[in-house]
C-alpha positions as CSV (number, residue, x, y, z in Angstrom):
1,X,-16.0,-8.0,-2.6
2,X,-15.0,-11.1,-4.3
3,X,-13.7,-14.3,-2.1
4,X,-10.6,-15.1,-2.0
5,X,-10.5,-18.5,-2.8
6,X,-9.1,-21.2,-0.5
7,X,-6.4,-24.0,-1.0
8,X,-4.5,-26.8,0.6
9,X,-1.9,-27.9,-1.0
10,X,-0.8,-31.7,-0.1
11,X,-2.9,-31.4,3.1
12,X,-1.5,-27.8,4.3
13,X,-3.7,-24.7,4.0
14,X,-1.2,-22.7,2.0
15,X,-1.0,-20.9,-1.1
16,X,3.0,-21.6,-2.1
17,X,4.0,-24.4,-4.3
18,X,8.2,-25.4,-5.3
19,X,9.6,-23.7,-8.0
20,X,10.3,-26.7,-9.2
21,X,7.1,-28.3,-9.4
22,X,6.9,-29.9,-13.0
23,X,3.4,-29.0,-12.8
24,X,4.7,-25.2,-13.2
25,X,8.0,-26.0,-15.0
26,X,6.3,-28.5,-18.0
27,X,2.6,-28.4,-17.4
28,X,3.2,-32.1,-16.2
29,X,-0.2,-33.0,-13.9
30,X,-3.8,-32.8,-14.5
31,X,-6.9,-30.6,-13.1
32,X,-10.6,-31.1,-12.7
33,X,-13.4,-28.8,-11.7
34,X,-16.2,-29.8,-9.9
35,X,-19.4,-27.7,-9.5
36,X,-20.6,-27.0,-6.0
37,X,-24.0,-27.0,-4.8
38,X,-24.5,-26.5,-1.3
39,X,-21.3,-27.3,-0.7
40,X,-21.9,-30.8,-2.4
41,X,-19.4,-31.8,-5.4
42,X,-21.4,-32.3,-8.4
43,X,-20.1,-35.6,-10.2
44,X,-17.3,-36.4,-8.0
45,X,-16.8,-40.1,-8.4
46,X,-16.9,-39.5,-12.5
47,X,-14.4,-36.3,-11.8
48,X,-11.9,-38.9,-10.0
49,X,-12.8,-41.5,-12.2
50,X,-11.2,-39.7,-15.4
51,X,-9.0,-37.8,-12.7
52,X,-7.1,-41.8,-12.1
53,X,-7.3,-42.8,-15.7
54,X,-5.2,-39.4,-16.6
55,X,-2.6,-40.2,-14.1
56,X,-2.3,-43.8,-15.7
57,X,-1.9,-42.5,-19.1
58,X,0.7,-39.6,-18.0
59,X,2.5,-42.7,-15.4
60,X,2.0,-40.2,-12.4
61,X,2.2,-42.4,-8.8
62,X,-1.1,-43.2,-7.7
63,X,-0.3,-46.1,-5.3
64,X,-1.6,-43.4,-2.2
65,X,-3.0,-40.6,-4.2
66,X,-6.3,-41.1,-4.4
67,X,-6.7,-41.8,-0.6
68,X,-4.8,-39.0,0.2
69,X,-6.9,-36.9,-2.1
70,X,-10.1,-38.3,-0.2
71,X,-7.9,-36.9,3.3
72,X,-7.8,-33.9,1.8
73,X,-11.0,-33.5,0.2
74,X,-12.2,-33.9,4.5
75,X,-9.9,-31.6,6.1
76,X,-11.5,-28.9,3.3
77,X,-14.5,-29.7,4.7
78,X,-13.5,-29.4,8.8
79,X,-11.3,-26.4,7.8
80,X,-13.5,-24.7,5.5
81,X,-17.9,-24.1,4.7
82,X,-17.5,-25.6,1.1
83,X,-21.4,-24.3,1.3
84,X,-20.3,-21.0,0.9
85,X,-18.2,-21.3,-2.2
86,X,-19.1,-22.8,-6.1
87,X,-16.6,-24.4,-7.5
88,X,-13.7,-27.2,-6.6
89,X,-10.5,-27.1,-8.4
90,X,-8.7,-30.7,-7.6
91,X,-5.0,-30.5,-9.4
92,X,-2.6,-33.4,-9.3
93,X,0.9,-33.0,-10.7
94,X,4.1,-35.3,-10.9
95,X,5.5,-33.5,-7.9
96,X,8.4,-31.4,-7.6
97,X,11.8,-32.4,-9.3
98,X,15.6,-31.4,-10.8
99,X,15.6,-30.0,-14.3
100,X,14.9,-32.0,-17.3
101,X,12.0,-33.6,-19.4
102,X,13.4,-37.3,-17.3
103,X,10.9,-37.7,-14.5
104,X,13.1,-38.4,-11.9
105,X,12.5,-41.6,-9.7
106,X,10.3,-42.3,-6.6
107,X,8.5,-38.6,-6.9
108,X,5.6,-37.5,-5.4
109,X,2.7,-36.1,-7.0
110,X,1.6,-32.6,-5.4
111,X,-1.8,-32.1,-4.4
112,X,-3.7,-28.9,-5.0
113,X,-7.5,-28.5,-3.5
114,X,-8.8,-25.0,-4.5
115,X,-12.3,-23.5,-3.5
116,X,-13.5,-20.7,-5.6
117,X,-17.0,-18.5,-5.8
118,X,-19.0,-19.6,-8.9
119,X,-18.5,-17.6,-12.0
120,X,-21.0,-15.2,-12.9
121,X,-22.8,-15.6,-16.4
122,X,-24.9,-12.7,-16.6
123,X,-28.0,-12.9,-18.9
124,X,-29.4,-16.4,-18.4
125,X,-27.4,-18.2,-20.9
126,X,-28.9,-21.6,-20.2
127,X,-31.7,-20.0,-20.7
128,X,-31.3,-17.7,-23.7
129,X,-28.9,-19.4,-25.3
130,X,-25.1,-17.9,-26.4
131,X,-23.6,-16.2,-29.3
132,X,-20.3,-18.1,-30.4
133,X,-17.5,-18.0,-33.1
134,X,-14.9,-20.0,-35.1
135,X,-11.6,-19.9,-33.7
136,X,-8.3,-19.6,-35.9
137,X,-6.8,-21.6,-33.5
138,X,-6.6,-25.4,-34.4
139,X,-5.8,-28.4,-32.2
140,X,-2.7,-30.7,-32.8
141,X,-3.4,-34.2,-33.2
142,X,-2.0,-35.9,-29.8
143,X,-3.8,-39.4,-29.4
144,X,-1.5,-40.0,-26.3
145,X,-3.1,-36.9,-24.7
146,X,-6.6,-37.2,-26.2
147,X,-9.5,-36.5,-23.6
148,X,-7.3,-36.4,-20.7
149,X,-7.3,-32.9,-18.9
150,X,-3.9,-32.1,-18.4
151,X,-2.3,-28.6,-17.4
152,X,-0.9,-27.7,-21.1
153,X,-3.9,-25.6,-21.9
154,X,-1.7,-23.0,-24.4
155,X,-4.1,-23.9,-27.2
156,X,-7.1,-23.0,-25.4
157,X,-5.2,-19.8,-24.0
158,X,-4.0,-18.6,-27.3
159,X,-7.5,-19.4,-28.5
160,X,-9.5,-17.8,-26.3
161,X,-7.3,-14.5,-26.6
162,X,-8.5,-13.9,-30.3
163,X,-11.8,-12.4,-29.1
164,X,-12.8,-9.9,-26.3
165,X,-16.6,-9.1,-27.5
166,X,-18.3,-10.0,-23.8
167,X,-21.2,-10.9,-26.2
168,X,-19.6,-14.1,-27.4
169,X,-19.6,-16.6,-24.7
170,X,-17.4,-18.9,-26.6
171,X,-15.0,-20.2,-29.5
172,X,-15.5,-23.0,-31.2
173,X,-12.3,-25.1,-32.2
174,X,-10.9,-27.6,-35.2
175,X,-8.2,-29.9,-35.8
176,X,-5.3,-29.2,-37.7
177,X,-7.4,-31.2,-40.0
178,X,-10.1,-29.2,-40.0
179,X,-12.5,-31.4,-37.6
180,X,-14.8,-29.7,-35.1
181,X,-13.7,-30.8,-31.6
182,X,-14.8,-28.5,-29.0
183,X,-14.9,-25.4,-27.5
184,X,-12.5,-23.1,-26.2
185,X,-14.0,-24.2,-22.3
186,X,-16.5,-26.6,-23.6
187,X,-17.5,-29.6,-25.0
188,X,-20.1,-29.5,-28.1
189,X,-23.2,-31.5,-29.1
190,X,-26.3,-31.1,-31.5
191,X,-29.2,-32.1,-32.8
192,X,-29.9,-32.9,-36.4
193,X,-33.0,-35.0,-37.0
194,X,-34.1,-37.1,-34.3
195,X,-30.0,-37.8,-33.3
196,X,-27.4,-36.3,-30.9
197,X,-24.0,-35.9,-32.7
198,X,-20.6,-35.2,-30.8
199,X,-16.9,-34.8,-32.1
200,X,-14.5,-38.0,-31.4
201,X,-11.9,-36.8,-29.2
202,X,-9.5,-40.1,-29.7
203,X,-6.8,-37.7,-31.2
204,X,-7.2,-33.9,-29.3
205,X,-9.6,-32.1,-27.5
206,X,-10.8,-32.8,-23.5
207,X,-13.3,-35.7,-22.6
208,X,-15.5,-33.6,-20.3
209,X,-17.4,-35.3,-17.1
210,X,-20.8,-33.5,-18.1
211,X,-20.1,-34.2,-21.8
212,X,-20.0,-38.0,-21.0
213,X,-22.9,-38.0,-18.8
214,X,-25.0,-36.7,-21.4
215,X,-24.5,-39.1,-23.5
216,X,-25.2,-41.8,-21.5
217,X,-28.7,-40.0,-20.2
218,X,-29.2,-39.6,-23.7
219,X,-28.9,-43.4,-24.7
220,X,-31.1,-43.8,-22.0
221,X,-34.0,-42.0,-22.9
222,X,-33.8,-43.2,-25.9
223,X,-32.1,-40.7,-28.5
224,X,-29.7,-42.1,-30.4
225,X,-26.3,-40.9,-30.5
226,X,-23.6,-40.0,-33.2
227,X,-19.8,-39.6,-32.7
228,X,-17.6,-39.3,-35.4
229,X,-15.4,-36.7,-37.2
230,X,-17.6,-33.6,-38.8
231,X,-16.5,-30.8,-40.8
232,X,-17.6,-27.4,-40.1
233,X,-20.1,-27.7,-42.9
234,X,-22.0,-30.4,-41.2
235,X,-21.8,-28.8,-37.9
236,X,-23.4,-26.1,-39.3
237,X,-26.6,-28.1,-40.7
238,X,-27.4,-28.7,-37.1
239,X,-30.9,-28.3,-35.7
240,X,-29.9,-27.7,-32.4
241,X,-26.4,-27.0,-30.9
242,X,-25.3,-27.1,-27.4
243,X,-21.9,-26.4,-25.4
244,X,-21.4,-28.4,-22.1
245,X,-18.9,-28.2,-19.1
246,X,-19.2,-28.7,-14.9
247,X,-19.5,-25.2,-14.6
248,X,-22.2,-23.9,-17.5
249,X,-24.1,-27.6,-17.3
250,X,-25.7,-27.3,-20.7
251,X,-25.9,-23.5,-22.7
252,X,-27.8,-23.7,-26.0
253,X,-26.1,-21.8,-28.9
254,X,-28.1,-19.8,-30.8
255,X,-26.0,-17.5,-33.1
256,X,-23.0,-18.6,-35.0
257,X,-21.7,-15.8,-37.8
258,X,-24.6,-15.7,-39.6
259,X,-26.0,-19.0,-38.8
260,X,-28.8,-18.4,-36.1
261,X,-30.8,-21.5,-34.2
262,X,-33.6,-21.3,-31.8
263,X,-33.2,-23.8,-28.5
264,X,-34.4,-26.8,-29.4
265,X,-37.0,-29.5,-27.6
266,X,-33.7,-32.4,-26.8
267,X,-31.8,-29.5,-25.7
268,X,-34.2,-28.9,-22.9
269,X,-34.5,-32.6,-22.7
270,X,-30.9,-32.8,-21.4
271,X,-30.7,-30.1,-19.5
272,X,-33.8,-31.5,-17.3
273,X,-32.2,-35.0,-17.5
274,X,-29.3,-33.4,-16.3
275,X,-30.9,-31.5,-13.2
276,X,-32.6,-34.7,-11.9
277,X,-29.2,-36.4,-12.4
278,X,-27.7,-33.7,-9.9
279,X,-30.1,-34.1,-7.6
280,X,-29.4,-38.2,-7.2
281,X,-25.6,-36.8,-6.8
């Protein structure tokens, strides 16, 4: 039987929120997902990190947030065995509120902790690698929400809904300018040469945690890195190609239409760099 999962919501263990929550009514707030291992959040300062730099760019209150989030984030611990679960949602909206786009003034932001079981991803994928495909869908251009993860997700749902083949793992998504940015879930790197390439995401898509870590182990060991704005015909000259999140770490990609790659040797360079960079965690 699958858990349930288990929430507090501004403190209270409780699974009701207002109706009129502008997180529910506009999509006005931000998530992140944390990976759990042994009940320890995976990349937690970097998850708050971009977590506080959202809630600047979207002018949501932070004056007490973030130490009421770290309240929180201890009464989930005395209340609940985070050991025994997989993955942390932590959502922070404006709050609740009268009807209109005008934020009214003085709000507080609602809190939203939710524990969850890992998702199962049958068939080694990190191993193996994934089959993926273009998506019809294309991102709008939105500098002012570039690389923030806020709760509008309606592109990613409406993408992800053009496909129901369990054995394709994932979409792969353009600009209305025809751009690759990322994944439907995902963020997305390759190889080509001895260099690591990655879209820009200054005007769509979601700077992920694990996407931005990479880099930086990357740089570190040496591999120089690429970011820029790639058609799909350059994507597809890749060596190597990768999708990354907090939940799937790194899975290599190995079929794409008719394009086919094998998993490459700085593919399993990063996903060792990133398993000793969990463990220091």
């Amino acid at each position: 039987m699958t858990k349930s999962p288990f929430m507090l919501i501004n403190g209270v263990a409780t699974d009701t929120v207002a109706v009129t929550d502008r997180g529910l009514a506009y999509g006005d707030g931000l998530f992140e997902t944390v990976q759990l291992r042994a009940g320890r959040p995976l990349l937690l300062d970097l998850h708050l990190e971009r977590l506080r730099s959202g809630c600047e760019r979207l002018a949501i209150d932070t004056r007490t947030l973030f130490v009421d989030l770290q309240q929180d984030l201890q009464r989930l611990k005395s209340l609940c065995p985070m050991q025994s679960f997989g993955v942390l949602k932590i959502l922070v909206t404006r709050g609740a509120g009268g009807r209109g786009y005008l934020p009214q003034a003085g709000m507080t932001p609602t809190r939203i902790l939710m524990l969850s079981v890992m998702p199962e991803y049958p068939h080694s994928p990190a191993q193996v690698g994934v089959r993926v495909r273009w998506c019809d869908m294309a991102l709008a251009l939105s500098p002012r929400l570039a690389g923030i993860k806020h709760l509008n997700r309606l592109e990613q749902v409406l993408a992800r809904s053009e496909w129901d083949d369990p054995y394709i793992r994932e979409g792969l998504l353009c600009d209305t300018e025809g751009f690759v940015v990322e994944g439907t879930m995902s963020n997305l790197l390759w190889v080509r040469g001895s260099r690591l390439y990655a879209p820009l995401l200054d005007r769509c898509g979601v700077a992920g945690v694990v996407r931005g870590r990479l880099l930086q182990l990357a740089v570190a060991a040496g591999i120089e890195v690429v970011e820029g704005r790639f058609g799909k015909i350059e994507f597809e000259q890749a060596d190597e190609v990768m999708l990354c999140n907090s939940l799937i770490d790194i899975w290599p990609v190995v079929t794409l239409g008719a394009r086919h790659w094998s998993v490459g040797p700085v593919t399993r360079q990063l996903q060792s760099l990133l398993a000793k960079d969990y463990l220091a965690c």
